[in-house]
C-alpha positions as CSV (number, residue, x, y, z in Angstrom):
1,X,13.7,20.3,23.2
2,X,10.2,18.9,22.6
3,X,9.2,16.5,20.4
4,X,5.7,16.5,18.2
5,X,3.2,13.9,17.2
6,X,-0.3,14.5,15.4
7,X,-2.2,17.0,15.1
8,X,0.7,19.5,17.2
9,X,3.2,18.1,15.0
10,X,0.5,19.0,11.8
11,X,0.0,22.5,12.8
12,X,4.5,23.2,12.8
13,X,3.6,22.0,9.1
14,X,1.3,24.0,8.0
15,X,2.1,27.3,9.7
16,X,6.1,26.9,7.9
17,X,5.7,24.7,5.1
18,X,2.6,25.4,3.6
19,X,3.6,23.1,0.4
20,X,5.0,20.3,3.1
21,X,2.5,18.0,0.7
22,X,4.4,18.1,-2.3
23,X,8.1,16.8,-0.8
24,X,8.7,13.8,-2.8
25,X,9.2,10.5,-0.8
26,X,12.4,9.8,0.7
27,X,13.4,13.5,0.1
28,X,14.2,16.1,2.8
29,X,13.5,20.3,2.0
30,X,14.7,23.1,4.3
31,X,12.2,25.7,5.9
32,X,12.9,29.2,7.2
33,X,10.7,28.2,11.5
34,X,8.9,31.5,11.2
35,X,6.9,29.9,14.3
36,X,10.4,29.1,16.3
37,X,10.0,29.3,19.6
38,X,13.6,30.2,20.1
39,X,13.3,33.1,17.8
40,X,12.2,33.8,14.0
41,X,14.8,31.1,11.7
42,X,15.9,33.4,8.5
43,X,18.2,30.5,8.1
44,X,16.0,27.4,6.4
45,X,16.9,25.6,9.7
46,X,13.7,23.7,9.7
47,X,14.0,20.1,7.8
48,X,11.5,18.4,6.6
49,X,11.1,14.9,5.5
50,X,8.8,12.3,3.7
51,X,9.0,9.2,4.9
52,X,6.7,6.6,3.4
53,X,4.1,9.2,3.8
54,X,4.9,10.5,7.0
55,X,6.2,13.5,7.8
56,X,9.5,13.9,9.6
57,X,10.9,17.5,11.0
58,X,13.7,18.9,12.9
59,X,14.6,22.7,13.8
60,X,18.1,23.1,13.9
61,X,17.3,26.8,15.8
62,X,15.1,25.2,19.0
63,X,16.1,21.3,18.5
64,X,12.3,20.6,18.9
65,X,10.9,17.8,16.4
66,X,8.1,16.6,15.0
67,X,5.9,13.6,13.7
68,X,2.9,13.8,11.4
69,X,1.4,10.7,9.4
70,X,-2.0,12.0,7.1
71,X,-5.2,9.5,8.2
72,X,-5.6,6.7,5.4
73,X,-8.5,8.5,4.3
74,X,-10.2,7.4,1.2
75,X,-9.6,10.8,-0.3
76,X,-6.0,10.1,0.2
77,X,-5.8,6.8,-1.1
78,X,-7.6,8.2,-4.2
79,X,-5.6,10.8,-4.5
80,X,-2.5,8.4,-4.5
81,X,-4.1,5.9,-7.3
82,X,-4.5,5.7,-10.3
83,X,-7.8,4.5,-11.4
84,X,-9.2,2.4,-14.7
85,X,-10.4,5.6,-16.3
86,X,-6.6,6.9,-16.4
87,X,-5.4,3.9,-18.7
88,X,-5.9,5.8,-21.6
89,X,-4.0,8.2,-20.6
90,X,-1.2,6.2,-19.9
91,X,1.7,4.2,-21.9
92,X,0.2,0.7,-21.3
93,X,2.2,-2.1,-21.2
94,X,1.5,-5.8,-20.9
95,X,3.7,-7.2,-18.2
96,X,5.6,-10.1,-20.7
97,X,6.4,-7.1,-22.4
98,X,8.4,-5.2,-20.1
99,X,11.8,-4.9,-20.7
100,X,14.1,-5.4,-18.3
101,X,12.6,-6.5,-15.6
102,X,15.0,-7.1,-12.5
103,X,13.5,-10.5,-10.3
104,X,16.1,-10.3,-7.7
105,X,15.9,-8.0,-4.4
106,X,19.4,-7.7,-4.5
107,X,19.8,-6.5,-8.0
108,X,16.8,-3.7,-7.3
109,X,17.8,0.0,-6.3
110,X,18.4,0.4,-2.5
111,X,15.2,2.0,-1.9
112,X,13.1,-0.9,-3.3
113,X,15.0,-3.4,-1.7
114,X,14.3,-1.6,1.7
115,X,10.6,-1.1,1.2
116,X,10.6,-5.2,0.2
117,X,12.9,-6.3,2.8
118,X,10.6,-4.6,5.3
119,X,7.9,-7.2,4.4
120,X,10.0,-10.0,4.8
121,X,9.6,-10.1,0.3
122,X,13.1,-12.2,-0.8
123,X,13.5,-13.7,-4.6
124,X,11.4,-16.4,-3.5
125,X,8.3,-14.5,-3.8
126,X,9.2,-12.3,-6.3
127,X,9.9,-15.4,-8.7
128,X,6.9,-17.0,-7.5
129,X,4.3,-14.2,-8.2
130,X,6.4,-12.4,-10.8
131,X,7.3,-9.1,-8.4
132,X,10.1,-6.7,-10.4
133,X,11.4,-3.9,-10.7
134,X,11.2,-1.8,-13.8
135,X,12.2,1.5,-15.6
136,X,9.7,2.0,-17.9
137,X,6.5,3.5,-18.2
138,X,8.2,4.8,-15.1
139,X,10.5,3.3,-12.1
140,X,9.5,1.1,-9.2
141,X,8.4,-2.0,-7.9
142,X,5.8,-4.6,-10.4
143,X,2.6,-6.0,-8.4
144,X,1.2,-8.2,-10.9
145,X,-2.6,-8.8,-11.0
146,X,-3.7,-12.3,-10.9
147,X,-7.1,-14.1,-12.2
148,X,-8.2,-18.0,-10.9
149,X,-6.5,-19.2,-13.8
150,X,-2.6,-18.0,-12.5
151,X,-2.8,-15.6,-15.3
152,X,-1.6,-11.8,-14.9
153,X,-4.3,-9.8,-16.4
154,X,-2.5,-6.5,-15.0
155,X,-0.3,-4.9,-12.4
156,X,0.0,-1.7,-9.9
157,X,3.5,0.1,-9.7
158,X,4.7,1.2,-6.5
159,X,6.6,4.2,-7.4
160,X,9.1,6.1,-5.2
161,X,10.1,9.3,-7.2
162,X,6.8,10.1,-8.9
163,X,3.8,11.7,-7.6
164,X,1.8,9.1,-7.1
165,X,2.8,5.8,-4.8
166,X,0.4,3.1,-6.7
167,X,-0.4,3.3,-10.1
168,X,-2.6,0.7,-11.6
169,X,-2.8,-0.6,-15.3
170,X,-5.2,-3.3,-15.1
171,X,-8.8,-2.9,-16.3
172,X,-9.5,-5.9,-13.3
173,X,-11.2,-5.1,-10.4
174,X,-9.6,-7.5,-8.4
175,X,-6.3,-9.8,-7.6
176,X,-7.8,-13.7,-7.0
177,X,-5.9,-16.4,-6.2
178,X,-7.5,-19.7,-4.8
179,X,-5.9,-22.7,-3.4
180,X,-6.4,-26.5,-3.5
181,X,-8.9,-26.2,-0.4
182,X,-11.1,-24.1,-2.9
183,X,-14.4,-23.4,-0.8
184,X,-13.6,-23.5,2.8
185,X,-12.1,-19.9,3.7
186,X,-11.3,-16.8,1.3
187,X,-9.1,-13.8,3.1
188,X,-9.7,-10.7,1.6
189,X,-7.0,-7.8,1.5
190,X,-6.2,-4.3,0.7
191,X,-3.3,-4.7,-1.0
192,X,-1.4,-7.3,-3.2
193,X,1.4,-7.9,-1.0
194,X,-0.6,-9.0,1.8
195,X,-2.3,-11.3,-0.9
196,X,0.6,-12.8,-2.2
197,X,1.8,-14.1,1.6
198,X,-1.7,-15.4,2.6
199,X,-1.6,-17.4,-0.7
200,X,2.1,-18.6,-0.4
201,X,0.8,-19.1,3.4
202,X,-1.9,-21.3,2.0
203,X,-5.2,-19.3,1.6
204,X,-7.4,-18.3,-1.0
205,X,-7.1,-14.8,-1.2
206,X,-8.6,-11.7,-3.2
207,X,-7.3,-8.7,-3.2
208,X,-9.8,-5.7,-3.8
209,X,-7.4,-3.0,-4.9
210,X,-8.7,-1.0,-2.8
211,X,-11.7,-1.2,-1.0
212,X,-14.9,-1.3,-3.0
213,X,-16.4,-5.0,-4.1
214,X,-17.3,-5.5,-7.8
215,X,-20.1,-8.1,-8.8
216,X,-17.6,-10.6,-9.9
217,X,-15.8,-10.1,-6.5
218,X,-19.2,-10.4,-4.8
219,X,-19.4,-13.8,-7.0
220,X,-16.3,-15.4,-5.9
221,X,-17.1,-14.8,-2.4
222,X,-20.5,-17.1,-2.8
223,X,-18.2,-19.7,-3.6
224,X,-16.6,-20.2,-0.2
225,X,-18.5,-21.4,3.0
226,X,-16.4,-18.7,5.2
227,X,-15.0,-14.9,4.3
228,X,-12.7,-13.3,6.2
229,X,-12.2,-9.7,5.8
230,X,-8.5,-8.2,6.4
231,X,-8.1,-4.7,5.3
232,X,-6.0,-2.0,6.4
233,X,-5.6,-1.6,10.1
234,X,-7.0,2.5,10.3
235,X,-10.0,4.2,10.3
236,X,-10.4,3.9,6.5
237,X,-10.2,0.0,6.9
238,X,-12.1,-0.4,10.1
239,X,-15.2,1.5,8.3
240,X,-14.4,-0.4,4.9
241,X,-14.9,-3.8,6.8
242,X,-18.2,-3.1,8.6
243,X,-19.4,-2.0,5.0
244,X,-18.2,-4.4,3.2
245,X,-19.4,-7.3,5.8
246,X,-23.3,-5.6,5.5
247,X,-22.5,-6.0,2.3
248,X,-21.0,-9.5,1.5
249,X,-23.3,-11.6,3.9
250,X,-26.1,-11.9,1.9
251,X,-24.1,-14.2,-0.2
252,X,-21.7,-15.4,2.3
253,X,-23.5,-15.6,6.3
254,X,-20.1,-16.6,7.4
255,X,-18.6,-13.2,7.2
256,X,-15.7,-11.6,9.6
257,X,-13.3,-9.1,9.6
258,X,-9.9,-9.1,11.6
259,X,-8.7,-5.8,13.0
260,X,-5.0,-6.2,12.9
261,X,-2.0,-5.1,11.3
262,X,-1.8,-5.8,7.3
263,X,-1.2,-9.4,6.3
264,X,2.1,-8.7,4.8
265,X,3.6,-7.8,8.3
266,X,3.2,-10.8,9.6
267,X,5.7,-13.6,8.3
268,X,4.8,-16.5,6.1
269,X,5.4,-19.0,9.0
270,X,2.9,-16.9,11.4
271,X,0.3,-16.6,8.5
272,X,0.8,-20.5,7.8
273,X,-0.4,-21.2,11.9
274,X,-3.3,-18.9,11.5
275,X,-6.6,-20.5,11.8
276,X,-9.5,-19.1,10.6
């Protein structure tokens, strides 16, 4: 029994499951191992699984196994977005009009509460910068979008059933939200849950939504004496932060990028000791 990570684990994949792609998260599909080294499976004996967007497989046949978790390429995360120009194709909501929005972890389906309790996200941070869970336009977790004025002007959907994982309705470019200590240090992140910690840590933080900068973004980072870039920790990120430093110091010289994991793996009390 052997087990498979990469691009060994890729090419089980593709020679059996040539549709591996499509498996919804957190669901598991059976596949005849044409490729079985113990003999051709007739029997769907080879299980497949996505897990958070890695695939998991086992042959029941040979026992061997396998690991395979796509690049964060910017294709990817494209392709796993919704962007502005879908709005109007959607069922837009504005987040006070939501109905039933559920605040507490406990109360959400078992499958949200694990992806939140992973980032250490309890009711205290969900009341604080209004994370829910909903049912409608469609089921998942509520990541509002904040402007300098603690206003919501918007919100991404992390979605576990659907096609897609994120799925934006904000015509904002950006998530801001400064602190007391407004132009010392600004952190800028990926993703809103790394910007809601930072913040509840005690940074200014502006989220991108992705990874591009927007002239208003490139504004608000004028503002403060020291940027500090903290994007995804992969090959997508790492390239992302040399850009976007090039990019950023002509209006900021103080300009630097941590290569780490994601702000929202650390917890609030390790973020709160950081010095930047």
């Amino acid at each position: 029994m052997t087990t498979f990570y990469g691009k060994k684990a890729k090419e089980v994949l593709i020679d059996n499951c040539n549709d591996y792609e499509n498996i919804i998260e957190g669901t598991q599909v059976k596949y005849n191992h044409i490729t079985c080294p113990a003999g051709e499976d007739t029997r769907n004996r080879l299980y497949v699984k996505n897990v958070d967007g890695a695939y998991l497989w086992h042959c029941h046949n040979c026992g061997d196994s396998g690991y395979y978790r796509p690049k964060e390429t910017t294709k990817r995360i494209l392709d796993l977005s919704a962007t502005v120009d879908d709005l109007s194709k959607r069922n837009i909501i504005d987040y006070i009009d939501l109905k039933n929005k559920i605040h507490k972890v406990d109360d959400m389906p078992v499958e949200a509460q694990l992806w939140l309790s992973r980032y250490e996200i309890d009711d205290v941070l969900t009341d604080e910068y209004g994370i829910c869970y909903i049912t409608h336009p469609l089921s998942g977790i509520v990541l509002p979008v904040w402007d300098d004025c603690y206003t919501i002007v918007g919100y991404q959907i992390r979605a576990f059933k659907e096609g897609l994982k994120y799925i934006s309705y904000t015509t904002s470019k950006h998530s801001y939200l400064p602190q007391d200590r407004y132009y010392s240090c600004l952190l800028v992140t990926e993703d809103l849950l790394s910007s809601y910690k930072l913040h509840k840590a005690g940074f200014s933080t502006l989220c991108l939504l992705g990874t591009k900068m927007s002239p208003d973004a490139f504004r608000i980072c004028a503002q403060y004496d020291k940027v500090v870039l903290w994007l995804d920790d992969d090959e997508a990120g790492h390239s992302s932060m040399l850009r976007l430093t090039k990019e950023i110091s002509p209006v900021c010289t103080n300009t630097t990028a941590i290569v780490s994991a994601q702000p929202k793996e650390f917890s609030i009390e390790k973020l709160s000791a950081m010095e930047f």
